[in-house]
C-alpha positions in Angstrom: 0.0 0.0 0.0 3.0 2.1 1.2 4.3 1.6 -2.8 1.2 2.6 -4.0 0.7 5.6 -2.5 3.6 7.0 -3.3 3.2 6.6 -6.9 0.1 8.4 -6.5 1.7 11.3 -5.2 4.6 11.5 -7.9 1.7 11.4 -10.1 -0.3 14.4 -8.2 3.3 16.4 -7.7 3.8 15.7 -11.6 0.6 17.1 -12.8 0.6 20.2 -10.1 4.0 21.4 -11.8 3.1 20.6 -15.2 -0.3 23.2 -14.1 2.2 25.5 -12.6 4.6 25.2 -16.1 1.4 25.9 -18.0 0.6 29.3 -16.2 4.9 30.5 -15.9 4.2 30.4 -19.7 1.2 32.1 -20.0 2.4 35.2 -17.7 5.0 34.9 -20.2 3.6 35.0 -23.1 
């Protein structure tokens, strides 16, 4: 479970700095 969980929060962490990525670049642009 311990296993599992963590891969769920690489997951989470992944997507919430690929949302963060997407905004960087649109205060850019």
């Amino acid at each position: 479970r311990r296993k599992e969980g963590k891969e769920v929060t690489d997951s989470l962490e992944q997507e919430g700095s690929t949302v963060m990525n997407k905004e960087a670049n649109s205060d850019a642009g």
